[in-house]
LONU-565770 format. One record per residue: y negated, z negated, x of N, C-alpha, C in turn; chain; residue number from 1. Coordinates in Angstrom, 1 decimal, padded with zeros to 4 digits, always signed. Example, Ala and Ser with C-alpha at 12.3 -4.5 7.8 and 13.67 -1.06 7.14 Angstrom:
BEGIN
ZARO/+005.7/-007.8/+013.2/+004.5/-007.8/+012.3/+003.3/-007.8/+013.2/A/1
ZARO/+002.2/-007.1/+012.8/+001.1/-007.1/+013.7/+000.0/-007.9/+012.9/A/2
This chain:
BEGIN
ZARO/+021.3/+022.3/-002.5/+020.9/+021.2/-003.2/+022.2/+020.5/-003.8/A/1
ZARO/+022.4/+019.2/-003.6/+023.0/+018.7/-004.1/+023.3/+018.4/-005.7/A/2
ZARO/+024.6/+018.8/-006.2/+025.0/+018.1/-007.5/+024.4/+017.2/-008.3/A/3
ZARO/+024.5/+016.9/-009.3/+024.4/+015.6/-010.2/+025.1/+014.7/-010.3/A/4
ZARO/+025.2/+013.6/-010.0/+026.5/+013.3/-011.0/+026.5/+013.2/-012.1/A/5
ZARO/+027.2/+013.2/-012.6/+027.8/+013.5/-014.6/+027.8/+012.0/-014.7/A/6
ZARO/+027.6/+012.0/-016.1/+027.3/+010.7/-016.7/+029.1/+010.6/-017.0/A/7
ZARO/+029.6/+009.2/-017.1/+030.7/+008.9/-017.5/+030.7/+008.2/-018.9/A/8
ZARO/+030.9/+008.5/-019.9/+031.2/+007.2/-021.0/+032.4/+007.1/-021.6/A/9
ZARO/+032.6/+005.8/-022.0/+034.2/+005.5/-022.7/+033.5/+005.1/-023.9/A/10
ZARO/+033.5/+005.9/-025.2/+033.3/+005.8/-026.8/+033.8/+004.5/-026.8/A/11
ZARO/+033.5/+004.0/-028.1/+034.2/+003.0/-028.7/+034.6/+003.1/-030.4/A/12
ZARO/+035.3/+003.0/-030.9/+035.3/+003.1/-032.3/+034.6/+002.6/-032.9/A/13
ZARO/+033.9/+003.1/-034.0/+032.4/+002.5/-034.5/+032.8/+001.8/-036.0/A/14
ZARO/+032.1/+000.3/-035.7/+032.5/+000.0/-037.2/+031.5/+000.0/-038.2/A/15
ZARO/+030.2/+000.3/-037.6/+029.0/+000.8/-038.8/+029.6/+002.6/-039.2/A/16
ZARO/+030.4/+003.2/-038.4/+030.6/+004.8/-038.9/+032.1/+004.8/-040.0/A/17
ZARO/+033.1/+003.7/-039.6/+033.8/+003.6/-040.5/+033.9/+002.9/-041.9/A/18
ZARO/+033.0/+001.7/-041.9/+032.3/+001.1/-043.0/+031.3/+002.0/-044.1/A/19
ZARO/+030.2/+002.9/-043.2/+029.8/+003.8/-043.9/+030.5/+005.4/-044.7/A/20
ZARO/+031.4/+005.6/-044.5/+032.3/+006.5/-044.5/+033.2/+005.9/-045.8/A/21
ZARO/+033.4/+004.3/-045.2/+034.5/+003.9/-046.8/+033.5/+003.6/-047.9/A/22
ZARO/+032.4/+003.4/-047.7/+031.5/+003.6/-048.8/+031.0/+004.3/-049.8/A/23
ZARO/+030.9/+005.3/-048.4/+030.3/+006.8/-049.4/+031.8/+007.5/-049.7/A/24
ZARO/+032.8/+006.8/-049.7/+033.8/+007.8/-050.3/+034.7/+006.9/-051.7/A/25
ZARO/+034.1/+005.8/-051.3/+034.2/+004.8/-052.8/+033.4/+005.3/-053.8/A/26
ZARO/+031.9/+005.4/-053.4/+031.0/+005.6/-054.3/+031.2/+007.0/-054.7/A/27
ZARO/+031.9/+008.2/-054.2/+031.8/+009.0/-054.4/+033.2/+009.5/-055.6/A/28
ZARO/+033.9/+008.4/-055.2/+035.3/+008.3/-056.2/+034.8/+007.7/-057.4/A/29
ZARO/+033.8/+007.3/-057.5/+033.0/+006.7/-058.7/+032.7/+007.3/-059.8/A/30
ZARO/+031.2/+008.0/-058.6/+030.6/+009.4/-059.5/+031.8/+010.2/-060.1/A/31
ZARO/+032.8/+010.7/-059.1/+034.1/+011.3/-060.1/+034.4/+010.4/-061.3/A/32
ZARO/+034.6/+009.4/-061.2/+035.2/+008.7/-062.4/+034.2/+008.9/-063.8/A/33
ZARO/+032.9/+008.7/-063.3/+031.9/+008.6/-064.3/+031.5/+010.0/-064.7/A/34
ZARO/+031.3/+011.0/-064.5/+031.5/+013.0/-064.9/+032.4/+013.0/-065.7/A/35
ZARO/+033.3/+012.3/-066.4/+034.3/+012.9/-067.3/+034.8/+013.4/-067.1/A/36
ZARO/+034.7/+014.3/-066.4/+036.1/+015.5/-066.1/+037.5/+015.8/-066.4/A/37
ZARO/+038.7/+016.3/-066.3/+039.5/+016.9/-067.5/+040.4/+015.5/-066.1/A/38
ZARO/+041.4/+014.8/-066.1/+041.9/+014.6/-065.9/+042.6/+015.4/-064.4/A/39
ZARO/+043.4/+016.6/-064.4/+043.2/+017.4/-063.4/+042.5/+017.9/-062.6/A/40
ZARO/+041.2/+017.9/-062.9/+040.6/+018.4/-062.3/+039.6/+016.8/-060.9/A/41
ZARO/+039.6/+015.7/-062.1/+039.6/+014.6/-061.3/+040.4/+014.0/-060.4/A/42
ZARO/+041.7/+014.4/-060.6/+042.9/+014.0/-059.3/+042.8/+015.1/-059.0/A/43
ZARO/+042.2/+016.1/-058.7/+042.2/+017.3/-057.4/+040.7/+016.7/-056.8/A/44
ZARO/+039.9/+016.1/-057.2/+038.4/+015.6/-056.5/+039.0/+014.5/-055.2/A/45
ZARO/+039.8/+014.0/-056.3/+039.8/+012.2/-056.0/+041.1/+012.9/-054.7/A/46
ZARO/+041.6/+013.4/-054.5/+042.5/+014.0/-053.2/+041.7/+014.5/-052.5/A/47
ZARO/+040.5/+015.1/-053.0/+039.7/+016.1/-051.5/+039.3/+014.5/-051.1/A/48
ZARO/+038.7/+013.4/-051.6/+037.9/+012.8/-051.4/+039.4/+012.1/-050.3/A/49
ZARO/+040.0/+011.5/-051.1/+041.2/+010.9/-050.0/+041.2/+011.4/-048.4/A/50
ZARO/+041.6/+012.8/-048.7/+041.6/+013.5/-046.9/+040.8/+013.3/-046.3/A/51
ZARO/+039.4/+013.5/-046.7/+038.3/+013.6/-046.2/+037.8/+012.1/-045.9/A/52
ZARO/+038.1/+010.9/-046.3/+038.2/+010.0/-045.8/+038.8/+009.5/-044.8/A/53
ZARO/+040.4/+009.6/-045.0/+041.5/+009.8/-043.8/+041.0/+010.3/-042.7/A/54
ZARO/+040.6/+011.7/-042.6/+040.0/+012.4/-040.8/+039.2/+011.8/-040.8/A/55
ZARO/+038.2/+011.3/-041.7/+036.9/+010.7/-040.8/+037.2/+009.9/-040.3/A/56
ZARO/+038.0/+008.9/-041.1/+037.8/+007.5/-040.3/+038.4/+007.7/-039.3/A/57
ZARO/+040.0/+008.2/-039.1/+040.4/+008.1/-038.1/+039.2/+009.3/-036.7/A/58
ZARO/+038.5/+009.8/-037.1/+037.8/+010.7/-036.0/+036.3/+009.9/-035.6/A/59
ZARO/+036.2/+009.3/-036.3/+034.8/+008.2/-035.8/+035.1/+006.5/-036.0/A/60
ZARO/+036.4/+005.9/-035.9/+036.6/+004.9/-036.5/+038.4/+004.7/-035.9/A/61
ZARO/+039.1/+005.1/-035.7/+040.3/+005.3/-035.3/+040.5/+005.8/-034.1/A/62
ZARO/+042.1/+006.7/-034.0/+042.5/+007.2/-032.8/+041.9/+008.0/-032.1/A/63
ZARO/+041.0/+009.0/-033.4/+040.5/+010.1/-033.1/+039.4/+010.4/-031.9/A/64
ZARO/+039.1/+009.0/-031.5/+037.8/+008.7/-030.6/+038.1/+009.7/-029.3/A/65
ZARO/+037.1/+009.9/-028.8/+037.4/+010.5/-027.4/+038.0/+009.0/-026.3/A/66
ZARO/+038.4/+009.2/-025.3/+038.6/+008.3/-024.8/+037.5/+007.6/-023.3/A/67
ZARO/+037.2/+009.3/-023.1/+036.4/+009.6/-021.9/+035.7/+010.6/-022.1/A/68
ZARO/+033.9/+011.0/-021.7/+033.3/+011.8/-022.1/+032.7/+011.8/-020.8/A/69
ZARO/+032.7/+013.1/-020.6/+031.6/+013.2/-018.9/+030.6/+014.3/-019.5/A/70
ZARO/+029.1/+013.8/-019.0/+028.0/+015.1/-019.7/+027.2/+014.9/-018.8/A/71
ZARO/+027.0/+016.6/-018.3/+026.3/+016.5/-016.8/+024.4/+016.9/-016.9/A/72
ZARO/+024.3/+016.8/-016.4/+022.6/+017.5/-016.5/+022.5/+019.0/-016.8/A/73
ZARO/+023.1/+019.9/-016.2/+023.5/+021.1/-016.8/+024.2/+021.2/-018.0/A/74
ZARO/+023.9/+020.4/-019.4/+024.7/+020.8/-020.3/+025.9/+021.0/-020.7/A/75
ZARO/+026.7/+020.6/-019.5/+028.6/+020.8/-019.7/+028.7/+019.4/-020.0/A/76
ZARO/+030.0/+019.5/-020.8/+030.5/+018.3/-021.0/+032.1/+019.0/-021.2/A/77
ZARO/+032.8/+017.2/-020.8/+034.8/+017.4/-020.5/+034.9/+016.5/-021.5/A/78
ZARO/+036.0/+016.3/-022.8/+036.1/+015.2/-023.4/+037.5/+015.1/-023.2/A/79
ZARO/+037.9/+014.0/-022.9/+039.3/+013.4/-022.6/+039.8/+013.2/-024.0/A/80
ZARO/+040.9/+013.0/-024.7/+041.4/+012.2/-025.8/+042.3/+011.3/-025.9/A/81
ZARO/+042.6/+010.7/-026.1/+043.7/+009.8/-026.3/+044.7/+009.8/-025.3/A/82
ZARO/+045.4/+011.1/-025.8/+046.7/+011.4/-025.0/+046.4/+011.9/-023.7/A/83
ZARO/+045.3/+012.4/-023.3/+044.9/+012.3/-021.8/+044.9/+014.0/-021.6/A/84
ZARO/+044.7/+014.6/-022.6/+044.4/+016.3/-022.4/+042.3/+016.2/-022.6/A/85
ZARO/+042.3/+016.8/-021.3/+040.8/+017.0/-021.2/+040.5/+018.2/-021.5/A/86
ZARO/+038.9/+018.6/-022.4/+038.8/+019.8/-022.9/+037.6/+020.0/-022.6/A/87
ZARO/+037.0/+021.2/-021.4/+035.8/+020.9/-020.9/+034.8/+021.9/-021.9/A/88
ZARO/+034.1/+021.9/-022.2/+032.7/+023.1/-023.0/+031.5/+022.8/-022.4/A/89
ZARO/+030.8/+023.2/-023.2/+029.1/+022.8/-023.5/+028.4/+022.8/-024.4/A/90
ZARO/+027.5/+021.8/-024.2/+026.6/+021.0/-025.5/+025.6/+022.1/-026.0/A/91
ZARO/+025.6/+022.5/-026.9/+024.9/+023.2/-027.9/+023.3/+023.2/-028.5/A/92
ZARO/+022.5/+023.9/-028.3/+020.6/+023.0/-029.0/+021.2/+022.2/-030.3/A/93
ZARO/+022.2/+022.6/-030.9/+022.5/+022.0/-032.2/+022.5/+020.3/-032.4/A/94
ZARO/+022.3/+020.1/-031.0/+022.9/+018.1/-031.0/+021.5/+017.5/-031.6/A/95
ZARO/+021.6/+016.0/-031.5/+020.7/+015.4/-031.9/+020.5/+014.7/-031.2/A/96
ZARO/+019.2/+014.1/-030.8/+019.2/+012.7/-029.9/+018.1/+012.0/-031.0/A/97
ZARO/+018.5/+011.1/-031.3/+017.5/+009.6/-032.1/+017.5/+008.5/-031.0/A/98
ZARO/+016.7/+007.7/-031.8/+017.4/+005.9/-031.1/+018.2/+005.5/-032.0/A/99
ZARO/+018.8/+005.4/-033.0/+020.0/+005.1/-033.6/+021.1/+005.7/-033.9/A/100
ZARO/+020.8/+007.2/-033.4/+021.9/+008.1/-034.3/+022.0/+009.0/-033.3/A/101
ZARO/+022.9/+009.9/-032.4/+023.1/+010.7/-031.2/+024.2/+012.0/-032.0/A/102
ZARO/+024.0/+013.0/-031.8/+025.3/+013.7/-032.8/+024.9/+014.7/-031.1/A/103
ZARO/+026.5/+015.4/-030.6/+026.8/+016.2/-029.7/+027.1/+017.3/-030.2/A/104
ZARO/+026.5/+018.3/-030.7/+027.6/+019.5/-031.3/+027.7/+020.2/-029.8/A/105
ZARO/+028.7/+020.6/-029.2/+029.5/+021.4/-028.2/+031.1/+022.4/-028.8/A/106
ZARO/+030.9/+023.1/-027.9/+031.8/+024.3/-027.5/+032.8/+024.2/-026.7/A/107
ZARO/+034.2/+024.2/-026.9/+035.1/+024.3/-025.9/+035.0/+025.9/-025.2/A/108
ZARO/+035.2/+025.6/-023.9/+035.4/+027.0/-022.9/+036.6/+028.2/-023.8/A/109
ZARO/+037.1/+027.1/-024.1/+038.4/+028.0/-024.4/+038.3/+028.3/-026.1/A/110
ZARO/+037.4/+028.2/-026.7/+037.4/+028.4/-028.3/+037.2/+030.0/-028.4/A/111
ZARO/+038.0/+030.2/-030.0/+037.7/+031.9/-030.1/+036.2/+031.9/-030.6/A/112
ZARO/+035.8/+033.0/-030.8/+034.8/+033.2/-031.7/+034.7/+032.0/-032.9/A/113
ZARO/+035.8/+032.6/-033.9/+035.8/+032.2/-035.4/+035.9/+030.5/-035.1/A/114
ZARO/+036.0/+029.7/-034.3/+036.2/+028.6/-034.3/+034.6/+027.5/-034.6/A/115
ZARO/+034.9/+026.8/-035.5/+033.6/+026.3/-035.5/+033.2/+025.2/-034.1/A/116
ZARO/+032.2/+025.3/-034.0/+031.6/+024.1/-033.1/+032.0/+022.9/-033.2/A/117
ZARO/+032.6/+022.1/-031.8/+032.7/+020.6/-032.8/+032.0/+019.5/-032.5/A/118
ZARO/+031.9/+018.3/-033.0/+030.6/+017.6/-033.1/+031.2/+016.4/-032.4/A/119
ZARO/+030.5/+015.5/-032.5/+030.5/+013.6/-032.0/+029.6/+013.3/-032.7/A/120
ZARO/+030.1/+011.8/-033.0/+029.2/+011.2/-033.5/+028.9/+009.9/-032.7/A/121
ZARO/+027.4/+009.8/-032.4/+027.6/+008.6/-031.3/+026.7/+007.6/-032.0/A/122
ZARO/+027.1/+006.4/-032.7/+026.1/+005.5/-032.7/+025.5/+004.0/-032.2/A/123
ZARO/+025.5/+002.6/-032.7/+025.0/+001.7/-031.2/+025.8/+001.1/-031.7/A/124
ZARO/+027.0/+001.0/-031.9/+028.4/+000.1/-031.5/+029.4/+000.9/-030.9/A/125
ZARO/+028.8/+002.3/-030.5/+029.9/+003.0/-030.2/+030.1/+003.0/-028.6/A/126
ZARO/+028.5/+002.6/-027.8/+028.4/+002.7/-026.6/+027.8/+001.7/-026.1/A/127
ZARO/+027.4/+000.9/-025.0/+026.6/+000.1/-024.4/+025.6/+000.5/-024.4/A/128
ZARO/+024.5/-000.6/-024.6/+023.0/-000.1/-024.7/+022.7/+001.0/-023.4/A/129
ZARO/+022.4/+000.3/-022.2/+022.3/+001.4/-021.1/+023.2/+002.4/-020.9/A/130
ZARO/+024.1/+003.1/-021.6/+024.9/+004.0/-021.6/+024.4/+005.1/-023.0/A/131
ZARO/+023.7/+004.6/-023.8/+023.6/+005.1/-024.9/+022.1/+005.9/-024.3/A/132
ZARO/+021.5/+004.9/-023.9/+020.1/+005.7/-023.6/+020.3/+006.9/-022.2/A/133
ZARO/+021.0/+006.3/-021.4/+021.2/+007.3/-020.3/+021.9/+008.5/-020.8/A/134
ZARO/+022.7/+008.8/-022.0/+022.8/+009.7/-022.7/+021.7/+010.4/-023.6/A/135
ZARO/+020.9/+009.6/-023.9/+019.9/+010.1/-025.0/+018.8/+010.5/-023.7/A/136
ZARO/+018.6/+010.4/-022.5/+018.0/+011.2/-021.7/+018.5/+012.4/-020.9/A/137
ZARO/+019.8/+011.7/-020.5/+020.4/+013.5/-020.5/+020.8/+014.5/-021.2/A/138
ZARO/+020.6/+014.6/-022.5/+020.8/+015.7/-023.6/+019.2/+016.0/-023.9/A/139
ZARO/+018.2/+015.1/-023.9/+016.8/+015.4/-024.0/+016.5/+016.4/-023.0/A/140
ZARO/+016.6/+016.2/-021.9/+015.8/+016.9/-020.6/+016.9/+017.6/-020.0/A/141
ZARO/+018.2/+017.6/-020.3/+019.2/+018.0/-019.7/+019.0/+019.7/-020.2/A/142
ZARO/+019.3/+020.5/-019.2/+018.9/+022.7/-019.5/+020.4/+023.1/-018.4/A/143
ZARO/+020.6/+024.3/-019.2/+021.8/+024.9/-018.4/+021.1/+025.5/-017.3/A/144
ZARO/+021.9/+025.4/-016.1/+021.3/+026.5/-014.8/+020.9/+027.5/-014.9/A/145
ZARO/+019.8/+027.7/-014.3/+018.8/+028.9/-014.7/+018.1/+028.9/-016.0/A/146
ZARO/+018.3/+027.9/-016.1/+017.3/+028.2/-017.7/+015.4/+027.2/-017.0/A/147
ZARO/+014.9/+028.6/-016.9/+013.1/+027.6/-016.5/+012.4/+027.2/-018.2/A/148
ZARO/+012.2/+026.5/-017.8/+011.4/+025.9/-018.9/+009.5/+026.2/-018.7/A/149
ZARO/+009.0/+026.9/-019.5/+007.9/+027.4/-019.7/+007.2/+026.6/-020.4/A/150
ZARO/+005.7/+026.5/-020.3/+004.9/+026.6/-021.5/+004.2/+027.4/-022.7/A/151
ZARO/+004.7/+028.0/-022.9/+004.7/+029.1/-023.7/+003.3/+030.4/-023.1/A/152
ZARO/+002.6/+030.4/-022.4/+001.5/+031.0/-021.7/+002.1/+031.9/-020.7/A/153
ZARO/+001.7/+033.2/-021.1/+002.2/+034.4/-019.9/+001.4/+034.4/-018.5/A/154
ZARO/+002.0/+034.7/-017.4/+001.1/+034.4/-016.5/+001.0/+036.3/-016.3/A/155
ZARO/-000.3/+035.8/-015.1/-000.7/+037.3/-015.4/-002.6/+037.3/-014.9/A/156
């Protein structure tokens, strides 16, 4: 039997994920301001809140974008990055498929144990319409090889 082919996508940097991100990290520099807190302990908040702004944006909104994503019907996926180092794994039950909101949580081949899983965030400025849904059907129906899908009824 013949292969699949793997879906190809080129991300785009999302400007509803970076807009949302400077928001909730203004508003959340806020709530700090308004708690009272001792002074030090508010510029140690107001710094987690900085970093944590910084990687987002740049990782849903910046350089951080994949550049190239291939996701096959068997559950593998290769993400290319920027600099052109491809890192192949597989997509995880942990992902999400909506019609507005797509999250990939996958596994690189090469991760240790202790490494956490890492995610994407895919939303509708990030892909072409027909690119977004042919994704949100192959993560739906998409099963690793050998996996049969049952209906829960023993036969017998």
């Amino acid at each position: 039997m013949k292969q699949a082919q793997r879906l190809r996508l080129e991300p785009r940097p999302s400007r509803i994920g970076g807009t949302a991100i400077i928001v909730g990290c203004i508003a959340t520099v806020g709530l700090i301001a308004a708690m009272g807190l001792p002074a030090a302990a508010a510029l140690g908040c107001v710094a987690i809140v900085i970093v944590v702004l910084i990687s987002s944006v740049w990782r849903c909104a910046g350089r951080g974008v994949a550049a190239i994503v291939h996701v096959g019907i068997d559950r593998r996926i290769s993400v290319t990055n920027r600099a052109g180092r491809t890192c192949p794994g597989v997509i995880l039950d942990d992902s999400y498929v909506g019609s507005t909101l797509t999250t990939i949580v996958w596994r690189a081949d090469d991760d240790r144990w202790w490494r956490p899983s890492r995610a994407m965030l895919i939303l509708p400025d990030s892909l072409p319409p027909e690119d977004s849904r042919r994704l949100r059907v192959l993560l739906r129906y998409g099963r690793p090889p050998g996996d049969v899908a049952t209906s829960g009824v023993e036969a017998g």
